[in-house]
N, C-alpha and C positions, 0 to 999 in steps of 0.2 A: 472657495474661501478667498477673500481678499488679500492684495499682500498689506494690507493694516492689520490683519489679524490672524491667529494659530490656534494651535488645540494646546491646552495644559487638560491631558486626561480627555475625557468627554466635553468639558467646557471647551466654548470656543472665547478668546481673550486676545488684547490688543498686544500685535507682537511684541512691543514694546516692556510689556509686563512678564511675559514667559519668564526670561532669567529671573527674575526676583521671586516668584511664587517658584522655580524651582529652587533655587537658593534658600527660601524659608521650609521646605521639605527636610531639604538637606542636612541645613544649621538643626533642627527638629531631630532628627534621627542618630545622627554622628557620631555620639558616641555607645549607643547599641545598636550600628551598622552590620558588622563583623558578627554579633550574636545575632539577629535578626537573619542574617542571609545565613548563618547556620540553620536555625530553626525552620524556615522558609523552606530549604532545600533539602535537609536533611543531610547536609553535609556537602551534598552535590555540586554545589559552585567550587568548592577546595578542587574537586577535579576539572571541572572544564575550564579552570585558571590553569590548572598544571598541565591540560593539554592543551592550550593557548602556547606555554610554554614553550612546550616539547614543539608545536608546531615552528616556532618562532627562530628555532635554531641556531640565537648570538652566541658568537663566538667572542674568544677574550682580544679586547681592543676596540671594541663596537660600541655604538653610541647608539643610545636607545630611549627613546620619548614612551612615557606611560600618560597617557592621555585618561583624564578624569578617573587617574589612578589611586584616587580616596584615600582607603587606608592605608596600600601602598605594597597589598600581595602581593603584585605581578614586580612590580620595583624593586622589591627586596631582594627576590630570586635572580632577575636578571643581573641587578649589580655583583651577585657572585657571581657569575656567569661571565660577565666582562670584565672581571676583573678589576686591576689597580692601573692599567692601562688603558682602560673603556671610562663611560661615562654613561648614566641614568640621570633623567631629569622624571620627576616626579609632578606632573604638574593637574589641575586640578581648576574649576572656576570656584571653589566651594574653601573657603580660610577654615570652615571648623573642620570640614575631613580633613583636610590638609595638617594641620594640627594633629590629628589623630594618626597620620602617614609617620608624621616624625617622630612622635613618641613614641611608636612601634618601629621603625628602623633604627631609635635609638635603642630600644628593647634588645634588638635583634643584631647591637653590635655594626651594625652597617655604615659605616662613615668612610667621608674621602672621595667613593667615586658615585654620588648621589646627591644632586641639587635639586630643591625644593623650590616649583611656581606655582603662581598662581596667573592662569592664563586660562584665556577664551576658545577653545575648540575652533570660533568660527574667523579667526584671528591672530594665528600663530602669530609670535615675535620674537619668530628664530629667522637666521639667514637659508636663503634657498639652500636646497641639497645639503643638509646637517645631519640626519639621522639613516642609520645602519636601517629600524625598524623603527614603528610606531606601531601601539598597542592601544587600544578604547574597550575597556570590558564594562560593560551593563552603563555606557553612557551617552551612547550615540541619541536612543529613542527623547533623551534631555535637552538637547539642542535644538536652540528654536530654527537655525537654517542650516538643514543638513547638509544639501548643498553646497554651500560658504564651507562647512566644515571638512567635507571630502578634499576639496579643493584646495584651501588649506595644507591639509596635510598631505597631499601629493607635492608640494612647492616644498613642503623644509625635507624631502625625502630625497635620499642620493640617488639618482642612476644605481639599478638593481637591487635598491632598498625595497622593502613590502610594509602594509600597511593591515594589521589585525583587527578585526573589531569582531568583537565577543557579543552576544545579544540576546535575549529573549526574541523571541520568532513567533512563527507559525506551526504549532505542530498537528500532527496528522488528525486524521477526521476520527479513529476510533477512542482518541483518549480527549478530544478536546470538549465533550460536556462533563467528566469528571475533573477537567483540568480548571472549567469557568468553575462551578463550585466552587473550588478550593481556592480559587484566585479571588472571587468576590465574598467569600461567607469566614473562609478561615481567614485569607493573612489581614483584612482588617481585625480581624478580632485579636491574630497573635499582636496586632500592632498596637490596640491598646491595654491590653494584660503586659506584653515585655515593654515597650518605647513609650507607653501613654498615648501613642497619638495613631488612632484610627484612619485616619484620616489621608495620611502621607502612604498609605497600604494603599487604603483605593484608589489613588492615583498613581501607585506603581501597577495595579489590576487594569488600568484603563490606559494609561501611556503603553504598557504594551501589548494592546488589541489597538491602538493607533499608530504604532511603529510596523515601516513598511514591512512585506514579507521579505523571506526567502530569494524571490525571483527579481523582487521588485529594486531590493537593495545591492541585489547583485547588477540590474541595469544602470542603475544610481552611481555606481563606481567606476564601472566604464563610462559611464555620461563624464563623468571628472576625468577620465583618463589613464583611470587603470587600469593595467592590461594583464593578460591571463587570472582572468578573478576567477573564484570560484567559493564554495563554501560545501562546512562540513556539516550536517545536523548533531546535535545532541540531544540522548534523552527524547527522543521521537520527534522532534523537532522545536520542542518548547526551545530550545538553547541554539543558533547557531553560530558557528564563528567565518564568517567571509573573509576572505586573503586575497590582496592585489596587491603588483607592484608597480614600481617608476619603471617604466624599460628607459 
């Protein structure tokens, strides 16, 4: 593949378009997000956010970036977590999740130590060494140069800070024809009985059989620079979460 051009889903497309057809997914979905990855998971995402969480370890005082943090689960928790001495930024490339982040942290009582952006994964514009941790859950496989994005987010990370990213994966050989089924026949269809839109399912089914593996993303992070990575599987592999830091 050329660098004029990427994959959105199966389609191959001028890199230049990727943000916007994922942007019109997104705007599409946004506000039956939250019920959608309920139904989708059977609940399952609720926990490998919270052991994201548990993994993630801020302590109160800590400054903590949620990267294409949508609705704003993992934000909400950390900002208790850091307290009234810490700071959450909540940021996101997507205005209508973003939207949908706030009026659920405003639901949920959260104000004070949580700012709301709207910023580029592959183009932070924050100052070097700012953040305690950074968190990316289900958004990495979305960015059209991953690369640029790792890289990125090792630059605004402190000395000793780590860097989470949450992901659909590769999981093992014994579940993965019942797993293509249910990824290509059910969630389009739950996508248009709950969201209306079929459409935006099959290319969450097809971005992640194009999002790299397990092994592949874990060389991908030390190629940027981060050192002691590793990763944990979930759910037999469908879900992983990769961890490195800034030494």
């Amino acid at each position: 593949m050329s660098d004029n051009s990427t994959h959105f889903g199966y389609k191959t497309v001028p890199t230049g378009d990727k943000a916007n057809l994922v942007r019109d997914v997104f705007d599409s979905v946004a506000t039956r997000y939250d019920l959608m990855n309920d139904l989708m998971s059977a609940g399952l995402h609720r926990l490998w956010k919270r052991y994201t969480i548990d993994q993630a370890a801020v302590r109160p005082g800590q400054v903590v970036l949620d990267l294409a943090g949508g609705t704003g689960d993992l934000a909400r928790e950390f900002a208790r977590k850091v307290g009234k001495d810490g700071h959450v930024i909540l940021a996101d490339i997507n205005a209508a999740m973003l939207q949908q982040g706030r009026r659920r942290l405003v639901d949920a009582g959260i104000a004070g130590n949580v700012t709301i952006a709207q910023v580029d994964a592959q183009a932070l514009p924050f100052e070097d060494s700012t953040f305690d941790c950074i968190t990316m859950a289900f958004g990495l496989r979305n960015v059209t140069d991953k690369e640029a994005a790792l890289a990125s987010m090792l630059r605004v990370l402190k000395p000793g800070g780590k860097a989470m990213i949450l992901e659909f994966s590769s999981p093992n050989k014994a579940i993965k024809p019942a797993y293509d089924i249910y990824s290509f026949k059910v969630l389009p269809t739950l996508g248009k009985l709950v969201a209306g839109d079929a459409d935006s399912y099959q290319y969450l089914a097809e971005s992640i059989r194009m999002h790299p593996d397990q092994e592949t993303l874990k060389s991908m992070m030390e190629s940027a620079g981060f050192e002691r990575c590793r990763y944990h599987n979930l759910a037999a592999g469908i879900v992983a979460l990769h961890i490195g830091y800034r030494i």
